[in-house]
N, CA and C atoms as a LAMMPS dump frame, in Angstrom:
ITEM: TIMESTEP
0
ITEM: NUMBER OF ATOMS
396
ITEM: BOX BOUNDS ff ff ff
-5.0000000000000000e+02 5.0000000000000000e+02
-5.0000000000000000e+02 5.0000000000000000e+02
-5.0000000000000000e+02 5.0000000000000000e+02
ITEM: ATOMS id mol type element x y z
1 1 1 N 0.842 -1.173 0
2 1 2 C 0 0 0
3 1 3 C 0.894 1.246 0
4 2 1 N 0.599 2.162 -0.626
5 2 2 C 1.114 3.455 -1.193
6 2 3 C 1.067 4.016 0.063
7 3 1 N 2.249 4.723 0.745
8 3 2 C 2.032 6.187 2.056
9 3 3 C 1.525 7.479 1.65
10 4 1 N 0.531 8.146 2.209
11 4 2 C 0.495 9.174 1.81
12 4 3 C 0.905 10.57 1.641
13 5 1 N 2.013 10.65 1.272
14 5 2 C 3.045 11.733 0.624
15 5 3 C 3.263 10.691 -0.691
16 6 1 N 3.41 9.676 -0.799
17 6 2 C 3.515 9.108 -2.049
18 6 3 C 2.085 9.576 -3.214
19 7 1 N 0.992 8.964 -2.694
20 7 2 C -0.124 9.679 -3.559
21 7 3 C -0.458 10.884 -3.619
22 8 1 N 0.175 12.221 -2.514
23 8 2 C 0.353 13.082 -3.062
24 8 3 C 1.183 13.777 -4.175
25 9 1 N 2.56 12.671 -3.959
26 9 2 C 3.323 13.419 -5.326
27 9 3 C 2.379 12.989 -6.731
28 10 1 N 2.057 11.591 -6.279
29 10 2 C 1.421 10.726 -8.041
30 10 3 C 0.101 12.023 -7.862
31 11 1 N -0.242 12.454 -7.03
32 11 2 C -1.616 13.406 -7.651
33 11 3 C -1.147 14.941 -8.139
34 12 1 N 0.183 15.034 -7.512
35 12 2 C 0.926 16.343 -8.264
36 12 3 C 1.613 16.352 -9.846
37 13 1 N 1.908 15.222 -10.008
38 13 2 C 2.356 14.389 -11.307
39 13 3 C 1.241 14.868 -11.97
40 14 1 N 0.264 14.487 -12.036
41 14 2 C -0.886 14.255 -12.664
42 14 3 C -1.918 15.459 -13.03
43 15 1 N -1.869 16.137 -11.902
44 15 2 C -2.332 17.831 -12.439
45 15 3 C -1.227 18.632 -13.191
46 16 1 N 0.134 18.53 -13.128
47 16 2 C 0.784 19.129 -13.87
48 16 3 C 0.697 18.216 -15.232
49 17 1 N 0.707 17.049 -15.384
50 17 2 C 0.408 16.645 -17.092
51 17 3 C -0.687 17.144 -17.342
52 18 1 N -2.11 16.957 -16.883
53 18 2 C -2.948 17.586 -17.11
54 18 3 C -3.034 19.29 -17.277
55 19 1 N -2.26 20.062 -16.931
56 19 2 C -2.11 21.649 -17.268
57 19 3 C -0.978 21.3 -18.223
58 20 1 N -0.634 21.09 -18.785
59 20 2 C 1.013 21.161 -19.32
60 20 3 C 0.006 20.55 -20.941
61 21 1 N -1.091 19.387 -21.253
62 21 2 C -2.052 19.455 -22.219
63 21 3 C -2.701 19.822 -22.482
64 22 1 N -2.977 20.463 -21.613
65 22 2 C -4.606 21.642 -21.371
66 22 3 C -3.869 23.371 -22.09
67 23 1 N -2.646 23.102 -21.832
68 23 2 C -1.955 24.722 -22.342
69 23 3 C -1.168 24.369 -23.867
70 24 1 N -1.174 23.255 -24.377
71 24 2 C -0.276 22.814 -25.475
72 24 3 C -1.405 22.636 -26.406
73 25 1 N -2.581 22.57 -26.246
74 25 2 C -3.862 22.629 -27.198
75 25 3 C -4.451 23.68 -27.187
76 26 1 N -4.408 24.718 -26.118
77 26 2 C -4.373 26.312 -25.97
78 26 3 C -3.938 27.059 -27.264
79 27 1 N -2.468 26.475 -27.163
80 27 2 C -1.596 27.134 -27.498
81 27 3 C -1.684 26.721 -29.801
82 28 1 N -2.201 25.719 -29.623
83 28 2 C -2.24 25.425 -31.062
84 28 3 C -2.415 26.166 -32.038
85 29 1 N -1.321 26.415 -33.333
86 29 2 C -1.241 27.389 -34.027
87 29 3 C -2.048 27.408 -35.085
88 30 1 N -3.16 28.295 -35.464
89 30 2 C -3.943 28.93 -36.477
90 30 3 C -2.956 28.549 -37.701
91 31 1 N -4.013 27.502 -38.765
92 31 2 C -3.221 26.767 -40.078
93 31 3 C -4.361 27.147 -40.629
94 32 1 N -3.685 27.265 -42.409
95 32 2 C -4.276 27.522 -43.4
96 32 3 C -4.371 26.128 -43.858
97 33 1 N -5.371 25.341 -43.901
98 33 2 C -5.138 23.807 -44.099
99 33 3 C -5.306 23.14 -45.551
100 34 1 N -6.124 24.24 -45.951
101 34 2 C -6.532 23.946 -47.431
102 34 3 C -7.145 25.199 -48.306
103 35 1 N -6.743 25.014 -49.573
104 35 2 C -7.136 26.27 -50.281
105 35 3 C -8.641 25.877 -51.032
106 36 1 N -9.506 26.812 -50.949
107 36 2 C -11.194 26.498 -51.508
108 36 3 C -11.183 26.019 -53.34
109 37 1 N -10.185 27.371 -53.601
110 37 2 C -10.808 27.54 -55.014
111 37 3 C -9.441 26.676 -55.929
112 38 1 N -9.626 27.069 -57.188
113 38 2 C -8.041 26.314 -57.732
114 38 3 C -7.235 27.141 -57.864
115 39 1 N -7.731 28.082 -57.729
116 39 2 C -6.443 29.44 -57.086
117 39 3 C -6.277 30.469 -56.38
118 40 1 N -5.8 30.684 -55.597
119 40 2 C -5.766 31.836 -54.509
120 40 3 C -5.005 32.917 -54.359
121 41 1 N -5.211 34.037 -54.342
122 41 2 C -4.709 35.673 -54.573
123 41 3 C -4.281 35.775 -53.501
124 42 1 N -2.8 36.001 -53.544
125 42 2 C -1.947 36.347 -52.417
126 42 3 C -1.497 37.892 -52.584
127 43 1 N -2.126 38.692 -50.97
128 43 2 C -2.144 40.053 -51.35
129 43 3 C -1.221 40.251 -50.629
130 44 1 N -0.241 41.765 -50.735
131 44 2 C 0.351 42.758 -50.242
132 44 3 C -0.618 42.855 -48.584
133 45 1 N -0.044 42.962 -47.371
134 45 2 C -1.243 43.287 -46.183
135 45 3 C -1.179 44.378 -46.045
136 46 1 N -0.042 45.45 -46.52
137 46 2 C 0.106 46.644 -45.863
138 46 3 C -1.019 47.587 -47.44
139 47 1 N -0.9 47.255 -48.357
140 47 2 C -1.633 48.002 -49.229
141 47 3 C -2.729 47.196 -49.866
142 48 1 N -2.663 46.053 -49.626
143 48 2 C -3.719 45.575 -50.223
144 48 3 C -3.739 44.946 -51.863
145 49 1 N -2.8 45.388 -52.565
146 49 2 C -2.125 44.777 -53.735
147 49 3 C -1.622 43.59 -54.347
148 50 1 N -2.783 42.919 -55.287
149 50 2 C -2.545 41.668 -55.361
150 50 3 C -1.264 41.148 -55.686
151 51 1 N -0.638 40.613 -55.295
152 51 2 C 1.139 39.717 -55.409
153 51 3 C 1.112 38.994 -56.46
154 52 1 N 0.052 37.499 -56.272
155 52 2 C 0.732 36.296 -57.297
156 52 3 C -0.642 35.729 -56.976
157 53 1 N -0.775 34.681 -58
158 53 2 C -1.598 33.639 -57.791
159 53 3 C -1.018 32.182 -57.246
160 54 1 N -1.797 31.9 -56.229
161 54 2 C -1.062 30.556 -55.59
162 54 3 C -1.986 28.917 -55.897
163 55 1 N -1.323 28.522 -56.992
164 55 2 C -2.364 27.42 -57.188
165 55 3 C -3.031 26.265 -56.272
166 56 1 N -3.875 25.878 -56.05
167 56 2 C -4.539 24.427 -55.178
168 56 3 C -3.412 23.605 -55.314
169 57 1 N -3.176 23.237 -56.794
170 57 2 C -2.101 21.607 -56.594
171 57 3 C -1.149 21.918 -55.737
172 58 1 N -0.373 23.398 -55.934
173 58 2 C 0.759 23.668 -55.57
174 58 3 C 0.924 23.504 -54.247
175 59 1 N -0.462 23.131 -53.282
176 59 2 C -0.439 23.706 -51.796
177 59 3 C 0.019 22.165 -51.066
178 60 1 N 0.798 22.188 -50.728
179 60 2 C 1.22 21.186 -49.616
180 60 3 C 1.452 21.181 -47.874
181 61 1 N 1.846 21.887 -47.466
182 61 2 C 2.296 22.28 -45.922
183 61 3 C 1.293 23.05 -45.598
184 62 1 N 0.892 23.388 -44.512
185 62 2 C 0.013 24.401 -43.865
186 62 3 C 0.655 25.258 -43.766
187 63 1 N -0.103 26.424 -43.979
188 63 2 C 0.271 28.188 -43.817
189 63 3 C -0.042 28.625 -42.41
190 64 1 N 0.888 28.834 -41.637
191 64 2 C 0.498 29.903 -40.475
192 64 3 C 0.018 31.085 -40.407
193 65 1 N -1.541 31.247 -40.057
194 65 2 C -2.009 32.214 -39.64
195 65 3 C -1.163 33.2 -39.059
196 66 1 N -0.877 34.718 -39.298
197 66 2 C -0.09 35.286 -38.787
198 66 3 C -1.088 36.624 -37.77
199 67 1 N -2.481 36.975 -39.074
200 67 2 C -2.907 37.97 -38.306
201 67 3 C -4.04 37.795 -38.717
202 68 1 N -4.975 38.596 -38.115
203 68 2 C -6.633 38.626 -39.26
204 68 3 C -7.993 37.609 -38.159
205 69 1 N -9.145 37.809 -39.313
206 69 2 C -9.237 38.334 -40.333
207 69 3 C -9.541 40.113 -39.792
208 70 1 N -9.103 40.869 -41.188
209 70 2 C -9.499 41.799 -41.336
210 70 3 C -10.53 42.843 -41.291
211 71 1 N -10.676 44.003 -41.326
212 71 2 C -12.351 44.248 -41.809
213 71 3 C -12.52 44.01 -42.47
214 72 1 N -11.397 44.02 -43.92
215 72 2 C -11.487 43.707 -45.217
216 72 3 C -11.565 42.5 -45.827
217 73 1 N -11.87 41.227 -44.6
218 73 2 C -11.831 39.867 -44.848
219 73 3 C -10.719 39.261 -45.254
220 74 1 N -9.294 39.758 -44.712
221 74 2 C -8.564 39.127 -45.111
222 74 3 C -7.263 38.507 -43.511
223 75 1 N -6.576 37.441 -44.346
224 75 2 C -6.035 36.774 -43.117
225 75 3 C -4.525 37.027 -43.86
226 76 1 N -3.822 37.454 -42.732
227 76 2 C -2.462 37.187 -42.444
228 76 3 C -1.774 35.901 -42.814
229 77 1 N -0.785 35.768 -43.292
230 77 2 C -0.386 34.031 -43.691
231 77 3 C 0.98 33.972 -43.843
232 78 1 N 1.687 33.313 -43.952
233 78 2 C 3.022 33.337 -44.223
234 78 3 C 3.449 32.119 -45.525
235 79 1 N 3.933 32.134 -46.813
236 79 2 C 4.06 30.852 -47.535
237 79 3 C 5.169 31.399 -48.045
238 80 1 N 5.645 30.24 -47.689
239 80 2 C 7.233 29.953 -47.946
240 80 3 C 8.031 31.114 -47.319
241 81 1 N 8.236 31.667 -46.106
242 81 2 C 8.81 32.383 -45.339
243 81 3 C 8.401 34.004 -46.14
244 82 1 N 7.577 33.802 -46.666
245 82 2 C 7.336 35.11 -46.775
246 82 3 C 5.965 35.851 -46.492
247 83 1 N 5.238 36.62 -45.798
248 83 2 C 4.107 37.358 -45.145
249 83 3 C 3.161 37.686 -46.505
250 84 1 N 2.079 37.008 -46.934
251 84 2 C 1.072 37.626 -47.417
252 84 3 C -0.465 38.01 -47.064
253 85 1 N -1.532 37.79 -47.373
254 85 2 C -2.676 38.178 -46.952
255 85 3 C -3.303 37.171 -48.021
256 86 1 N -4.798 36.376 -47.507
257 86 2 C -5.441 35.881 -48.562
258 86 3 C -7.036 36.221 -47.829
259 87 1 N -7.715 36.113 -48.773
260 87 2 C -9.328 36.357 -48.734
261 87 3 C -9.407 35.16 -47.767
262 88 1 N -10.471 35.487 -46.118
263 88 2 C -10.399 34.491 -45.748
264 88 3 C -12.05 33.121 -45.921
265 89 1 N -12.346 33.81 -47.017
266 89 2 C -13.713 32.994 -47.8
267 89 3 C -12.795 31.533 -48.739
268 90 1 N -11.093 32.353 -49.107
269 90 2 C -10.717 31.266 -49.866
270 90 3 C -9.967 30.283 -49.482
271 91 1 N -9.969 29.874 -48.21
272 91 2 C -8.946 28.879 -47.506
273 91 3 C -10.191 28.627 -46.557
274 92 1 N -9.226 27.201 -45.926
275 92 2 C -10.035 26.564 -44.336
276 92 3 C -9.034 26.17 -43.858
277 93 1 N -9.558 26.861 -42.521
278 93 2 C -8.417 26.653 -41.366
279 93 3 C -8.471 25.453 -40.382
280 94 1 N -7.361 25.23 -39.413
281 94 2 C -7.784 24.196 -38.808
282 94 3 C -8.667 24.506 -37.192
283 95 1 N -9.303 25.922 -37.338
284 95 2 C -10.068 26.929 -36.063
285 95 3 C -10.896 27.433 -36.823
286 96 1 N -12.2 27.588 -36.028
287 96 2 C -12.856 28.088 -36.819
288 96 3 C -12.547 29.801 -36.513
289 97 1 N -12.758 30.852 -36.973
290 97 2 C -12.921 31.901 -37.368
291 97 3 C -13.92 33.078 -37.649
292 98 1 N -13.966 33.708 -36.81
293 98 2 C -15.254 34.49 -37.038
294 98 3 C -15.012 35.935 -37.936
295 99 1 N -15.828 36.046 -38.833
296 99 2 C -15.198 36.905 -39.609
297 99 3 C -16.724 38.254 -39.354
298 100 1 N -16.465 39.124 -39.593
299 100 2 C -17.23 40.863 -39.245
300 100 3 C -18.615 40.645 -40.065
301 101 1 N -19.789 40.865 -39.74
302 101 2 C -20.24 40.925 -40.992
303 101 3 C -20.505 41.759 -41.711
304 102 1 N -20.574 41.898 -42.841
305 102 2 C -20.426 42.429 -44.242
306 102 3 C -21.989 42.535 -44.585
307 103 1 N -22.895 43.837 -44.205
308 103 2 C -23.73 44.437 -44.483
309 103 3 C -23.816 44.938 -45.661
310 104 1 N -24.602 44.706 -46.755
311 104 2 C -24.981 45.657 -47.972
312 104 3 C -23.885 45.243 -48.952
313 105 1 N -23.378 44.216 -48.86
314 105 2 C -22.164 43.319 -49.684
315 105 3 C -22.985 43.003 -50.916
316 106 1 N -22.402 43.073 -51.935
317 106 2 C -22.689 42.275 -53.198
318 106 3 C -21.46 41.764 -53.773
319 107 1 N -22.726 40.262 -53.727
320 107 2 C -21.127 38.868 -53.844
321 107 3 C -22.017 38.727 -55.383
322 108 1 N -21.403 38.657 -56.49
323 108 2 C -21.727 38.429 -57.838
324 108 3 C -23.536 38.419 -57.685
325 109 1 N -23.18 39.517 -58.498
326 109 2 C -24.787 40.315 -58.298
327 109 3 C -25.504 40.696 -59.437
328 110 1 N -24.27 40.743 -60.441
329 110 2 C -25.185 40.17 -61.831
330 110 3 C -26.163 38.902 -62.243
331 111 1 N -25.495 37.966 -61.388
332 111 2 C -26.22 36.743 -61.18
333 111 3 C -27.667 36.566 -60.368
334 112 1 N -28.499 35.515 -60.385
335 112 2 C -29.797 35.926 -60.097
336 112 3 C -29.073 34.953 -58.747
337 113 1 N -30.022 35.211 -57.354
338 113 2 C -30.091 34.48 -56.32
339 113 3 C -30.346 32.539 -56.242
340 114 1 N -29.297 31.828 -55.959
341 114 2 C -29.808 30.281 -56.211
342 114 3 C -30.035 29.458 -54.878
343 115 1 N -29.507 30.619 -53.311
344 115 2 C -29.736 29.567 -52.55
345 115 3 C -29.846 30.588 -51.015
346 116 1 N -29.617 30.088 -50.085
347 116 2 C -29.115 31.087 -48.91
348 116 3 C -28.271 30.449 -47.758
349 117 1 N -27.842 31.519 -47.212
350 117 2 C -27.011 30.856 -46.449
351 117 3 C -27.429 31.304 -45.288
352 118 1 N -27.667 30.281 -43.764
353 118 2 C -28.629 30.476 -42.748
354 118 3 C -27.762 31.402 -42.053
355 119 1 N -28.411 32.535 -41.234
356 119 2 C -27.891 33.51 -40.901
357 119 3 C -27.204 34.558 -41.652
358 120 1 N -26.812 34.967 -42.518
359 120 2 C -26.437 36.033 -43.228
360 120 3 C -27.033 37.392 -43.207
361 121 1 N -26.439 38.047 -43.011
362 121 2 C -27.312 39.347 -42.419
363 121 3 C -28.255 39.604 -41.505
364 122 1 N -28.188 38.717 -40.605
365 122 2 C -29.2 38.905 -39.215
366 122 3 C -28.571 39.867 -38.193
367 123 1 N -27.144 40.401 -38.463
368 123 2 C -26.337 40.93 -37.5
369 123 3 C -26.812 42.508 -38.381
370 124 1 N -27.364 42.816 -39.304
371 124 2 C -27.43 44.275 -40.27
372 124 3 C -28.717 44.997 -39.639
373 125 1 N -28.514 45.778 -39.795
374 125 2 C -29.795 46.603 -39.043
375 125 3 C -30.706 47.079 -40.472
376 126 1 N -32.144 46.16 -40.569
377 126 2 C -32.802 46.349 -41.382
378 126 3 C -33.544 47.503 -41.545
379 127 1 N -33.825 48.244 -42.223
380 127 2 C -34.932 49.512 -42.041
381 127 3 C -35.9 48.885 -42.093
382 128 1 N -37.188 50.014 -41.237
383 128 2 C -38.29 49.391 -40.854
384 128 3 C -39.32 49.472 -41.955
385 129 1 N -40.448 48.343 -41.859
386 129 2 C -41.564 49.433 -42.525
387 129 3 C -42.533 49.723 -42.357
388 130 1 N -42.55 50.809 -43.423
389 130 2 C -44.028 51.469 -42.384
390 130 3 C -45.203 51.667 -43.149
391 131 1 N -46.358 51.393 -42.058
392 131 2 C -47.842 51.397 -42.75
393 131 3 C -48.251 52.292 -42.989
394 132 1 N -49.004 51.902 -43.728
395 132 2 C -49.953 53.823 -43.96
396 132 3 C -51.327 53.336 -43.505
């Protein structure tokens, strides 16, 4: 039978593994895990200026989240040691992400309406209307 200062150390053991996993899944770094479209616009962050196009096949390693998203919907990233910005509609991360919403937006609007997406604009302040 165990003395007890012995099951106190095994119960001190045991809360420190338990905080020491509890802060290492905390700590887990924001990845760009996959790109949406078959190509993705890698912008300038400080002006906003599109850089390069980064193809789907081309994507192998995860991108570290660096900053974002933006007001302007865009995320911070780093590929291949160098800092860009991508639309964050065109990647999935391995966190989810809450992005601002975008009131009075027109997403291809020449096009007629084909579906909806639940919640979208419930955060916009609708004008009222009024009876006569």
């Amino acid at each position: 039978m165990r003395s007890l200062p012995a099951l106190r150390h095994s119960a001190v053991i045991v809360l420190v593994l338990l905080a020491a996993a509890a802060t290492a899944a905390a700590q887990e770094v924001l990845q760009v895990t996959k790109l949406r479209t078959p190509k993705v616009a890698l912008y300038d962050c400080t002006d906003g200026s599109k850089k390069m196009d980064f193809a789907q096949k081309d994507f192998q390693a995860p991108w570290p989240v660096t900053s974002g998203p933006t007001d302007a919907g865009l995320l911070g990233v780093k590929v291949n040691g160098t800092d860009y910005c991508v639309r964050a509609f065109a990647v999935e991360t391995n966190k989810t992400i809450a992005a601002k919403t975008d009131c009075g937006a027109l997403v291809a609007a020449n096009q007629p309406k084909m579906g909806a997406t639940r919640g979208v604009g419930e955060d916009c302040n609708q004008p009222q209307l009024r009876k006569k």
